[in-house]
N, C-alpha and C positions, 0 to 999 in steps of 0.2 A: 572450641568450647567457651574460655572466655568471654572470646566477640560474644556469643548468644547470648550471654548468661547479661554482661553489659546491656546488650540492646532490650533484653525484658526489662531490665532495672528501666531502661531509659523510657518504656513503653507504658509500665504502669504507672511512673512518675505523672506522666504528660494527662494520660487516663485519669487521676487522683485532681489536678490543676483543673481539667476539663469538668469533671462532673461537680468541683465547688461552683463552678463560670457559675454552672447551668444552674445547680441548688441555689444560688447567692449563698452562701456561706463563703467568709474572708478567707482571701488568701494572704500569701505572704505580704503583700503590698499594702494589705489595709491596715486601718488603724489602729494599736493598740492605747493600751492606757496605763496607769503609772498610779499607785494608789498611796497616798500619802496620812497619818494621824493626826488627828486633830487634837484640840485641848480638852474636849470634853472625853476623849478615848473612842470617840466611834473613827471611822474612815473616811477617807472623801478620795473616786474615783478620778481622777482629771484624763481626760481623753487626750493623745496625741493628734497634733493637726494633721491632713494630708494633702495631697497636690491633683485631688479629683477635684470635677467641677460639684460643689458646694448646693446643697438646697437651700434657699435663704429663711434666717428661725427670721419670721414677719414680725417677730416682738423686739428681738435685739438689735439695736442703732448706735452711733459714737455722738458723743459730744465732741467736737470737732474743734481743739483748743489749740492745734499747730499753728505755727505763721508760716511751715514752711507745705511750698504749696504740691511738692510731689511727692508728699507722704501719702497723700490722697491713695495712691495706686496700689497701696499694701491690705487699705482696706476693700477698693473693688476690685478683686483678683478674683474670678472665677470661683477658687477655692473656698473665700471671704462667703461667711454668712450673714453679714453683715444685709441690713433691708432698707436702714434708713438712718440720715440723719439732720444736725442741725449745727446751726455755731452763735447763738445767741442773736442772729441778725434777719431783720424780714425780705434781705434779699441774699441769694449766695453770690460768692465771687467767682468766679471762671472756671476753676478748676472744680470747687466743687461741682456744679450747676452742670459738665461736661464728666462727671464721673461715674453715670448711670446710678447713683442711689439716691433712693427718693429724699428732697428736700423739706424740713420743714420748716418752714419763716415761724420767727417769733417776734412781737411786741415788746420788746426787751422794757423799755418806762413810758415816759408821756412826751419822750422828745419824737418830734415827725409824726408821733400816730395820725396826722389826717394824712397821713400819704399813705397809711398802712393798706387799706382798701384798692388801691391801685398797685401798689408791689404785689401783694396776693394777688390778685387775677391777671396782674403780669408773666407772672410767674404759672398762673393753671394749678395752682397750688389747690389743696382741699384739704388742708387743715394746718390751722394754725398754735401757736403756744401764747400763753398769755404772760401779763409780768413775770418780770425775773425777780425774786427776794423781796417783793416790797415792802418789807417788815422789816429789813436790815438796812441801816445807815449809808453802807457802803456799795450797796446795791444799789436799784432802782429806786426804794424811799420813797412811799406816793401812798399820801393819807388815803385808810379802804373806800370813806366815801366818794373822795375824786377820784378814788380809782372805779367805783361802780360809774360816776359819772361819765367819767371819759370812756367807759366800757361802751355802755348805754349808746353813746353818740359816735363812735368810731370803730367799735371791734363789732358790736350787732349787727349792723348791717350787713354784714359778712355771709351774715344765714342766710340771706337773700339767694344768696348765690350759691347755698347748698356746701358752704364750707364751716368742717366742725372746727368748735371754738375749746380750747383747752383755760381752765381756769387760771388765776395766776402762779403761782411756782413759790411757796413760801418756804421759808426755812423751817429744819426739825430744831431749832431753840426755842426756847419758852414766849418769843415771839410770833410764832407765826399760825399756829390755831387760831390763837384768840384775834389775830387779824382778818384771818382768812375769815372765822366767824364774823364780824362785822362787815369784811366784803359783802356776802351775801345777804344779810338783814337788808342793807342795801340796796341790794341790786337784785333787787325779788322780780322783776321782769328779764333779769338776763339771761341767756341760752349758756348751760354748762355742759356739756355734751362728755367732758374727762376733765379729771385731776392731775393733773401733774406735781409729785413731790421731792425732795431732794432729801438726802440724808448723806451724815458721816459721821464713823463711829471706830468702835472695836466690836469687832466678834459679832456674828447672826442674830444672837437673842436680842440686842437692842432694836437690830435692822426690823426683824420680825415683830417684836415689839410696837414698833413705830405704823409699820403697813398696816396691821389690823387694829391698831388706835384711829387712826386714818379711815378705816371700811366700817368703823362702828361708827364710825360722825356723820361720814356719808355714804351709807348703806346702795343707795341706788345709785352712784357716781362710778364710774370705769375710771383704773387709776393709771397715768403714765409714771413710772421713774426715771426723769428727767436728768438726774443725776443723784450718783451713788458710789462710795466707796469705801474701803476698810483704809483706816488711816494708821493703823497698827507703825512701828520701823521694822518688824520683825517679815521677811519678801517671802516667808511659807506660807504664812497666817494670812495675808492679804490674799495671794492663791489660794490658800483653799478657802477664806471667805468668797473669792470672787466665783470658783467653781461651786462652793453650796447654794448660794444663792441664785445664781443664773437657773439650777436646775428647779430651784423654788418657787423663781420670777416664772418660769415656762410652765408649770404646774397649777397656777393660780389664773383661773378663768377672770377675773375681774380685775387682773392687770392687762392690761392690752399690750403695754409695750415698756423697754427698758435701755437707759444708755448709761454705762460705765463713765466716770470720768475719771481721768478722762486723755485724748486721743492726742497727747503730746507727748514730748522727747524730753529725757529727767531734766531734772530741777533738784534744788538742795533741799534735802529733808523730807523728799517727796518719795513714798514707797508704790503709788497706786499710778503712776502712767504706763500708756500701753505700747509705750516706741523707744528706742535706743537712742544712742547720741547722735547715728548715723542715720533714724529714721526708719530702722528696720523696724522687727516686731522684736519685743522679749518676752520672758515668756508667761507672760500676763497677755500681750498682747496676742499672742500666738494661741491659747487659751479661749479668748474671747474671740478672735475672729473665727478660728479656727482651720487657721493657715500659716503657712511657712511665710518667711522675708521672702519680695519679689525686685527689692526695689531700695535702696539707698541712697542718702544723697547727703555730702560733707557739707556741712554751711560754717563760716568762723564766729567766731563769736561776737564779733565786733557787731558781726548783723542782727546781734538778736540783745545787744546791751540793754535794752530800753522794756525787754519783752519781759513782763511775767505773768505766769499762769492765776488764775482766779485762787483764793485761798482758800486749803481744803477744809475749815473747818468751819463753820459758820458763826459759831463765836465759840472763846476760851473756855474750857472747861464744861462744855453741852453736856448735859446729866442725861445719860440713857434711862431708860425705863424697862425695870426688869420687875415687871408682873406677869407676863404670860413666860408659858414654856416652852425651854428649848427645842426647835425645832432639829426632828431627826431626821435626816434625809433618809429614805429610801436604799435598800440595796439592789432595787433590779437593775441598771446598770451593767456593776461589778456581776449578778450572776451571769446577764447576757453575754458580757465578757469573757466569764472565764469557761459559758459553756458552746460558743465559737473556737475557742482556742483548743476543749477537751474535743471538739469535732476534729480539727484539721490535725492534731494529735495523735488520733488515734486512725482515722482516715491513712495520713502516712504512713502511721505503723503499720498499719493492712495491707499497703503497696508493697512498703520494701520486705515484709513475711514472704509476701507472693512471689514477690522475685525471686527473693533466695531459693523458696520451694521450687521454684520453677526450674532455675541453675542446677538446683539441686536434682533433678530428673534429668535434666541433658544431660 
């Protein structure tokens, strides 16, 4: 009697596994998620990564600021949702260029742009980025007029050949508006096909803030976030900045696309990279990709004395702007969540009822 009683147990299990396959509703293996408080008191779901093959979000990309060249493999895993990316240069280097995610060349200043025309269709590329920071010193630094000019005579041409052109990439300082406004007074024959903008901050409401200052200026412009991050020291607050936001950047039709910065291995004082010391993921990184570590690699330090990361803040003391309202995320999500989990819950319960009843008649 037992044995019987055991093998219904083991039949309706199998039966309960089977008919989630068929429904698609999760099983044990799939993802769950992990819900954490914010500072305003609402909640922010964070989803756990998984080891399926990954649908790719066509908006989310890395700013690509490793030197080390097989970290690469953690973002094109399978798993990695990861679509597309860039490293501030108009051509990639090897590994990228051999990693299956799409490339994007960028114009980084006025150095080489006549070669820029031939890197791009070397490459098969079909869209590019335009300056980086030219409102900041330490940047690229390229008066807007010469900057329409050299647009005018080296990046236009570009259309010819059916490649979209991204405008230049200014800072969220009290610089880069008013640049970016004289760019275009300017350059009133230039093709702007998307925006590209950068920001860092504390907390959503500045982020939010900044993006629709940005879509009230230019209404009819598709915006890329080229780079972005919570510069908080506090590693919750940056997850769940970096989790509200992504789900905001996906929700917002008139962002095209977004990359986190960004895709390196720490740094001192640095709370917003997406890799470990060993090049894994952590779990910022694991977060945004939406995968586990595949791949490590020890480098010493000697090899990287000379290396550092871009500075995350675009200048000391950047004053956010907090005239609009806090953005509330959504809870569909969490209910989707938690009413996947009340299915396979109560689904098992009904198995092992069954069986007992079942035992219970033999």
């Amino acid at each position: 009697m037992p044995i019987i009683v055991s093998v219904a147990v083991a039949l309706f299990y199998v039966l309960s596994v089977l008919s989630q396959l068929v429904s698609g509703k999760p099983s044990s293996t799939s993802s769950f998620t992990r819900t954490t408080s914010t500072k305003h008191g609402s909640t922010s779901t964070i989803p756990s990564p998984t080891a399926t093959i990954a649908r790719k979000n066509p908006k989310r990309g890395i700013a690509y600021a490793s030197d080390v060249a097989g970290d690469v493999i953690n973002a094109n895993q399978t798993a990695s949702v990861i679509s597309w990316q860039y490293d501030w240069a108009n051509l990639p280097p090897a590994y990228l260029a051999t990693s299956n995610i799409k490339y994007i060349p960028m114009q980084w200043g006025a150095g080489s742009i006549d070669k820029l025309v031939d890197a791009v269709r070397a490459q098969g590329a079909d869209t590019v980025l335009g300056y980086n920071e030219p409102d900041f010193s330490e940047e690229s630094n390229i008066d807007p007029t010469e900057a329409a000019r050299l647009w005018m005579q080296y990046i236009q041409p570009l259309k010819a050949y059916g490649v979209k052109l991204g405008a230049p990439a200014v800072t969220a300082a009290g610089t880069g508006r008013p640049w970016l406004q004289k760019f275009f007074a300017a350059c009133s024959q230039c093709t702007i096909d998307f925006l590209p903008i950068h920001w860092y901050g504390s907390g959503t409401a500045g982020f939010y803030d900044y993006l629709w200052a940005i879509r009230a200026e230019h209404p009819n412009v598709p915006v890329w976030v080229t780079e972005y991050a919570d510069t908080s020291d506090n590693a919750t607050e940056v997850l769940t900045f970096m989790n509200d936001t992504m789900r905001y950047l996906d929700e917002l039709e008139w962002v095209e696309r977004y990359a986190w910065f960004g895709f390196f291995r720490p740094k001192t004082g640095i709370h917003y990279n997406l890799l470990k010391d060993d090049g894994g993921l952590n779990a910022l990184g694991e977060l945004y990709t939406g995968a586990k570590t595949v791949h490590t690699e020890i480098v010493s330090d000697a090899a990287f004395a000379e290396y550092q990361t871009v500075v995350g803040t675009d200048t000391a003391g950047q004053p956010l702007v907090t005239s609009w309202p806090v953005y509330e995320p959504s809870n569909g999500a969490l209910r989707a969540a938690s009413s996947a989990l009340s299915y396979r819950t109560a689904f098992l319960g009904l198995s092992i009822i069954s069986a007992v009843a079942i035992g219970g008649v033999w």
